[in-house]
N, C-alpha and C positions, 0 to 999 in steps of 0.2 A: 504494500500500500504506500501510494505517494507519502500522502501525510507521514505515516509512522516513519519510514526512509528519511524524511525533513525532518525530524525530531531528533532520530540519533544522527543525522551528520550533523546538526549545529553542539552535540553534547561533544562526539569526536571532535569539532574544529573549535571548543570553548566556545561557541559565540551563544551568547545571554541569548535566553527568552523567558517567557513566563506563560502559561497553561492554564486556565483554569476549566470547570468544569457543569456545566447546569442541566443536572436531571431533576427528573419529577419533584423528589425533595425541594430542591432550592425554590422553583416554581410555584410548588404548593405554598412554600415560605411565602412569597411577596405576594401571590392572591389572599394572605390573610387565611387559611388554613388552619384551622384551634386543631391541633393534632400534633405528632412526631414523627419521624421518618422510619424504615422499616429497623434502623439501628438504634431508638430512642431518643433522638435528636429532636428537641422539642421545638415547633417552627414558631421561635420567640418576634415579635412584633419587631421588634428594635430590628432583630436580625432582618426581617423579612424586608422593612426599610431600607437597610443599609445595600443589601442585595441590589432592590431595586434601581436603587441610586448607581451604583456598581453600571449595569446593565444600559442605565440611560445613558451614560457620561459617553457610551461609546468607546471602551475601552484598543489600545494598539498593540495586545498580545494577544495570543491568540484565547479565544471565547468558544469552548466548547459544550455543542449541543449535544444531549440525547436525544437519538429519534423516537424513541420509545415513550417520550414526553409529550414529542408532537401527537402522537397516535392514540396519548393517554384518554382512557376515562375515567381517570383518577381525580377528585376534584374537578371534573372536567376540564382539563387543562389541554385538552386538544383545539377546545372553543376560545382558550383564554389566551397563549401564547401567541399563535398568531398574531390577531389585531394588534396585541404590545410590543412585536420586533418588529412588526411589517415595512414598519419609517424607518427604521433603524440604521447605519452607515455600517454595519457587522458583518465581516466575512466570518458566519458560523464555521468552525471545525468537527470534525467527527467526535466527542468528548470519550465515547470508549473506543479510542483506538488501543489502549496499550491494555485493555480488558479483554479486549477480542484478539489479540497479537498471545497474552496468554494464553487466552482459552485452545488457542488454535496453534500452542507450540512456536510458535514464533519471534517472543520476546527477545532469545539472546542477545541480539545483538545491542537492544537496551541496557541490559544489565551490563553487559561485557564494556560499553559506553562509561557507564558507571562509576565502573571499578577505576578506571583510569579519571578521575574528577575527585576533586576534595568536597562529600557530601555529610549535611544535614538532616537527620529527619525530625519531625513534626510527629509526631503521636503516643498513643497510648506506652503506657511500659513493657508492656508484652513485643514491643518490634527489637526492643533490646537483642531476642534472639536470633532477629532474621541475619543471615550468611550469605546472600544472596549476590554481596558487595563491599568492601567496608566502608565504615563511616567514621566522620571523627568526630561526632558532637549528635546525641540525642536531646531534642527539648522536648520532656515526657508532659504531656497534655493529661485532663482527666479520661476515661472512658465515653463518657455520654458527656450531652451538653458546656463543649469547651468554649462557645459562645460566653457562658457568665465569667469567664477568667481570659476574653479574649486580651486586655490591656496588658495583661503579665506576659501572655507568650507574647505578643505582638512586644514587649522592652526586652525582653531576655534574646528574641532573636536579633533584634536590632547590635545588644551590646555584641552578641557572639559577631555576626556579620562584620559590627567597626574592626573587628581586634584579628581576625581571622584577614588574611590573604582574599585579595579580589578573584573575583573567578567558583566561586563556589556553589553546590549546588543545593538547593535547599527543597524536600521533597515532604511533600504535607500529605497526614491521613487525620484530616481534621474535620472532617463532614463538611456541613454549609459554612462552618466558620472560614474553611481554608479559601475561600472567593474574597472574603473579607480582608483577612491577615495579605493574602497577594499582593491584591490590589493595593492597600496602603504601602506593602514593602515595594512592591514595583516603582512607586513615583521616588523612592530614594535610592534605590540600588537598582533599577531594573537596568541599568547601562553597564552593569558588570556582573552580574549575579543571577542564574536562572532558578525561577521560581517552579515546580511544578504538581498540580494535584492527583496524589497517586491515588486517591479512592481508595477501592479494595483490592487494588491487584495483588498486592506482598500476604495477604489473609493466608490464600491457603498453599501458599511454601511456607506456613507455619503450620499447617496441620489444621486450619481453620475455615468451617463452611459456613460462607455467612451471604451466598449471593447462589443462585441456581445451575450459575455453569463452576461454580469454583470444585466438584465433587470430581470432575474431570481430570482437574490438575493435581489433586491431591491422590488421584488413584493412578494416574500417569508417573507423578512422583513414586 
């Protein structure tokens, strides 16, 4: 796939980007949705705001859709997205490409991308394990709703980013918040530093089933 091909050659050749990611969740978030996402990700008002705001500004990294959003009748959000990108100046991208590059055995050359980058991750304590690549700095988020402590990851990344060598990569599993944390980190660092939202790809090379094709990869492992 073009796209996934453009992703790891700018990781191969250092050059910054930043990635984010809008499925059903985040959507449901800014229609105002009193509910949580299928990982418990409560769609908090503020959150769903700030999303929105995100979205209009017309962001210049790439802004990935799920198509699975478009076709939703979840919250009916097949009726609601349209009308609200329609104007919009967004060249949408594929948003699971590196889900589907999983599922379908194809990632290596992401990870192998990787290993060669000085990388960050973004989430819960349990990625401590993952092997996949090394990393030189974990910033452990809570489990569920890291939205109420977004101020704290959003300074602790900052300070790590000043004091840390430019060029680094910073890889978030932080639900709807990570759209949020990007976006602000991008208007400071996004000319040196690539931001990207890994979602649940790294789940199940931990032995974790938490999405419908991930049962694939943990039995192929």
């Amino acid at each position: 796939m073009i796209f996934f091909d453009e992703l790891v050659s700018k990781l191969q050749e250092s050059d910054p980007f930043s990635f984010v990611r809008y499925g059903d969740g985040e959507w449901a978030c800014i229609f105002g949705m009193q509910s949580k996402n299928c990982d418990g990700n409560i769609y908090f008002t503020d959150l769903g705001k700030a999303l929105e705001k995100i979205v209009l500004s017309q962001p210049h990294y790439y802004m990935g859709m799920q198509y699975g959003a478009l076709v939703s009748d979840y919250y009916n959000l097949k009726d609601k997205i349209y009308p609200f990108i329609w104007d919009l100046n967004i060249n949408w991208v594929n948003a699971d490409i590196l889900h589907r590059a999983s599922e379908f055995n194809k990632i290596q050359p992401f990870f192998k991308a990787l290993k060669a980058r000085q990388v960050i991750l973004v989430g819960a304590n349990y990625f401590d394990r993952l092997k996949l690549f090394p990393f030189i700095d974990h910033v452990i988020i809570p489990p569920h709703n890291c939205w109420l402590v977004k101020d704290t990851i959003y300074n602790q990344l900052v300070e790590k980013i000043n004091r840390l060598e430019a060029g680094l990569v910073v890889l978030f599993m932080a639900s709807m918040t990570t759209n949020v944390l990007i976006d602000d980190l991008y208007k400071i660092f996004g000319h040196n530093t690539t931001f990207i939202d890994i979602g649940s790809v790294f789940d199940p090379y931990l032995g974790l089933n938490k999405r419908r094709y991930h049962y694939k990869i943990i039995n192929r492992e």
